[in-house]
C-alpha positions in Angstrom: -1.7 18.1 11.4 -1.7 15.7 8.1 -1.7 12.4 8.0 1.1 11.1 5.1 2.0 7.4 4.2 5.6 6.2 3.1 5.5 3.2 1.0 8.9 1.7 0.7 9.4 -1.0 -1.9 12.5 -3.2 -2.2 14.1 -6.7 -3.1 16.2 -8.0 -0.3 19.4 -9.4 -1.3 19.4 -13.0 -2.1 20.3 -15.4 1.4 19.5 -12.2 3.3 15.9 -12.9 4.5 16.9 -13.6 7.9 18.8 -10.7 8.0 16.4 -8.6 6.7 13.8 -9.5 9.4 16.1 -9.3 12.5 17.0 -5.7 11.3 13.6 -4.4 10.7 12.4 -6.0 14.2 15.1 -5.3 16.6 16.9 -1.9 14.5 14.6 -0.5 12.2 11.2 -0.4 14.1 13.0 1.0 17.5 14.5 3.4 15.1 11.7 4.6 13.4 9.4 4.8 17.0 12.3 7.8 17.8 10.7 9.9 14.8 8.1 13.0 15.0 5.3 11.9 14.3 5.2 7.9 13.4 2.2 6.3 14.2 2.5 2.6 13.3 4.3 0.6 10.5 3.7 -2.8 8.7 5.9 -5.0 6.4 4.5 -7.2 3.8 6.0 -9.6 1.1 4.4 -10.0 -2.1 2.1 -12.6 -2.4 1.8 -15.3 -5.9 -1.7 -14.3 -6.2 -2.1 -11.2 -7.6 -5.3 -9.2 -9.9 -3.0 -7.8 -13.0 -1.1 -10.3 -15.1 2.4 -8.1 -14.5 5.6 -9.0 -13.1 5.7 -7.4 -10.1 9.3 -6.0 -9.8 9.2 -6.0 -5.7 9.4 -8.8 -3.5 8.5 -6.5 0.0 6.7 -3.5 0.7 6.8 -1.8 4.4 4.2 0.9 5.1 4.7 3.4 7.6 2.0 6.0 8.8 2.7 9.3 10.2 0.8 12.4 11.6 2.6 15.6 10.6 2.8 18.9 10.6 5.6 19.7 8.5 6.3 17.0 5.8 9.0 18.9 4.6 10.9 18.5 8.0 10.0 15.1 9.1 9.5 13.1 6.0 13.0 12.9 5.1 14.3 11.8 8.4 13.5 8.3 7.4 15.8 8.0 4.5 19.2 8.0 7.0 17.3 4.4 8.0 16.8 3.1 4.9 20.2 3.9 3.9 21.6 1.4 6.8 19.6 -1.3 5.0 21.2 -0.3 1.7 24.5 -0.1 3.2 24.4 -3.5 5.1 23.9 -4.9 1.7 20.2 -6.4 3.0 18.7 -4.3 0.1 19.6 -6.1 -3.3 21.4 -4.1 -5.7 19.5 -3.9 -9.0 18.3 -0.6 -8.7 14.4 -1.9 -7.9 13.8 0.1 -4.4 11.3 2.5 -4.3 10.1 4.9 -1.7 6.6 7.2 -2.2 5.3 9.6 0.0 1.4 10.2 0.1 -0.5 13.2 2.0 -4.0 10.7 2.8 -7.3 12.2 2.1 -8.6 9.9 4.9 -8.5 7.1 7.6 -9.2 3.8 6.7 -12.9 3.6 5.8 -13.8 -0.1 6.8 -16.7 -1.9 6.1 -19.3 -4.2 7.5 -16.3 -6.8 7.1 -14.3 -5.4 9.2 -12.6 -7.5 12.4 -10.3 -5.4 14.9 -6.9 -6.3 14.5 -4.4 -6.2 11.9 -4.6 -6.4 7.6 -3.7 -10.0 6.5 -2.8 -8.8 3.3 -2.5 -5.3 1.6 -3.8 -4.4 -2.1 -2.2 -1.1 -3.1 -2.4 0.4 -6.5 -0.2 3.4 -7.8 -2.9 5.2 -9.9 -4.1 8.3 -11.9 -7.3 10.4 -13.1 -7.6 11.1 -16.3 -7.0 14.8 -16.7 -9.2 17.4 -16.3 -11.6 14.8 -14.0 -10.4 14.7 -10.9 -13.3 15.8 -8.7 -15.5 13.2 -11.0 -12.7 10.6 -9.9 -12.7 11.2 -6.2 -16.6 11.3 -6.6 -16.6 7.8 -7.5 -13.9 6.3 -5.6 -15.5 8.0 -2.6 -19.4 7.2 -3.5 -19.6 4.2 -5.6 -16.0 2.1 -5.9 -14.7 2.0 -2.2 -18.2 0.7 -1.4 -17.7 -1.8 -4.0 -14.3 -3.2 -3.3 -14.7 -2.7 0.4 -18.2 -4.7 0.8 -16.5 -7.6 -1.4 -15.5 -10.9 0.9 -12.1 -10.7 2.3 -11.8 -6.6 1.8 -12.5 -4.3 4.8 -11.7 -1.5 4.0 -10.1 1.6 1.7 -7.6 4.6 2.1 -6.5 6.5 -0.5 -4.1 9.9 -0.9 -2.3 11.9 -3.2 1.8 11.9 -3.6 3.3 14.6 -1.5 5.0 17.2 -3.0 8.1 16.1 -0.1 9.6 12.9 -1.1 12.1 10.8 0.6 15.8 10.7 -0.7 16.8 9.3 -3.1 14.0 10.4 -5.1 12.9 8.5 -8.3 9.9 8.6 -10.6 6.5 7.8 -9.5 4.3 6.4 -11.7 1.2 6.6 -9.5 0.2 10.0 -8.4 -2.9 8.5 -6.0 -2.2 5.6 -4.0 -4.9 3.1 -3.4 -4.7 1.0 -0.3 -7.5 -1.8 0.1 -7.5 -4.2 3.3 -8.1 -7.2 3.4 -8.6 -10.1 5.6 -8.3 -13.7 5.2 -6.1 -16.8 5.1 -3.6 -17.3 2.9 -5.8 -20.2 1.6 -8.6 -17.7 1.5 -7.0 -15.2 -1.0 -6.9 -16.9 -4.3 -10.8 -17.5 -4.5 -11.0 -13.3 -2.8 -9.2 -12.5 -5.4 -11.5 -14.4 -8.1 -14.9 -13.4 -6.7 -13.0 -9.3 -6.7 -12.6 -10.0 -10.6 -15.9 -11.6 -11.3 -17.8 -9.0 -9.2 -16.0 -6.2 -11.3 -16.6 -8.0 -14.8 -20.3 -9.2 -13.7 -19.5 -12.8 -13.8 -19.8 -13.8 -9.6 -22.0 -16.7 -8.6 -23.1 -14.2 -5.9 -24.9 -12.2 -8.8 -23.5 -9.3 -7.3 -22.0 -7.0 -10.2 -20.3 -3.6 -10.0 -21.2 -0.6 -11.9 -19.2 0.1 -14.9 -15.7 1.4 -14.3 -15.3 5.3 -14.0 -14.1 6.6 -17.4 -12.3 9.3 -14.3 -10.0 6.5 -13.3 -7.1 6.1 -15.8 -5.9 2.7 -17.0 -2.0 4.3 -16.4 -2.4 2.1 -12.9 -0.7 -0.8 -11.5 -2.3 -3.6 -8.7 0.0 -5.3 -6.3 -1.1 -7.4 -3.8 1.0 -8.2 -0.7 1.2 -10.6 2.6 1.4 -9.1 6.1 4.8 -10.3 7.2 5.4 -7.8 10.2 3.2 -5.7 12.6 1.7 -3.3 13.1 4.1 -2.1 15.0 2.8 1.6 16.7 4.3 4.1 18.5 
């Protein structure tokens, strides 16, 4: 058995949030419990506070965990769900939704940090290696960088995996072949300044004097940071 993680990224339609909501909590979660394998799944909306000065082209992000044997057979049994979303016209129509499959390397690896419960908010990046330096990269990430980012106030913890060679219909282009997901937990008035003292810690600028090591030349800049609210969940099997 392997543990996977869909990522499913989407606009909802405009006027539709209320809709959206009262579908994922009384059809889509009961739904998705009736699957082999589900484990839990969480629903976020994207937060105004974010690390990379991009415009960040989704406005909710639901991640679903399961254990599988089989990704091949169970993965795309999700997609039939999705599709009643798209078809009740709760998913906006400008061709934005995405949905990424990753096999996980891991469980979450929490720090110190770390309270029992549920993520406030979720950082995920879709990254890369650089080529030819992918044991140095999961070296790093594994040794040196999820220390760093998970020992930083408000984080508690990383997970990481690599995009599954089953993906869930329709199947677009993935610009991220690792996923990076880092917890965190704190107010929403908390995040801004979590955010700042993440940045200065990685440029060597925080009033803590704590500064990371220089960034892996392993970790490619082809990456993008998104940083969402907890909106929903967890909801577990």
């Amino acid at each position: 058995m392997q543990d996977y993680v869909t990522l499913h990224l989407t606009n909802i339609a405009k006027g539709r949030e209320a809709d959206a909501e009262r579908h994922f909590e009384e059809v889509h979660v009961p739904a998705v419990r009736k699957l082999r394998g589900f484990k839990d799944v969480q629903r976020f909306t994207c937060s105004p506070h974010q690390l990379m000065p991009i415009i960040q082209p989704w406005t909710h992000a639901t991640l679903y965990n399961f254990t599988l044997a089989d990704p091949s057979i169970d993965l795309p049994a999700i997609a039939p769900l999705l599709a009643d979303v798209r078809e009740a016209g709760i998913t906006a129509a400008d061709d934005a939704e995405r949905t990424y499959s990753y096999r996980m390397y891991h469980p979450w690896k929490y720090s110190t940090n770390y309270t029992p419960g549920p993520l406030s908010h979720l950082m995920f990046l879709l990254a890369n290696f650089t080529p030819g330096h992918e044991a140095e990269y999961h070296k790093w990430y594994d040794d040196v960088h999820s220390v760093e980012v998970s020992e930083s106030p408000g984080y508690v913890g990383m997970r990481r995996g690599r995009l599954c060679e089953v993906q869930v219909p329709p199947v677009r282009y993935c610009p991220g072949d690792q996923l990076i997901l880092g917890g965190i937990q704190v107010d929403d008035a908390e995040l801004k300044p979590t955010l700042q003292e993440f940045f200065d810690r990685a440029e060597g600028k925080s009033p803590s004097g704590v500064a990371w090591g220089p960034r892996s030349g392993t970790a490619s800049i082809a990456r993008t940071v998104h940083i969402f609210r907890s909106i929903s969940g967890p909801h577990t099997a």
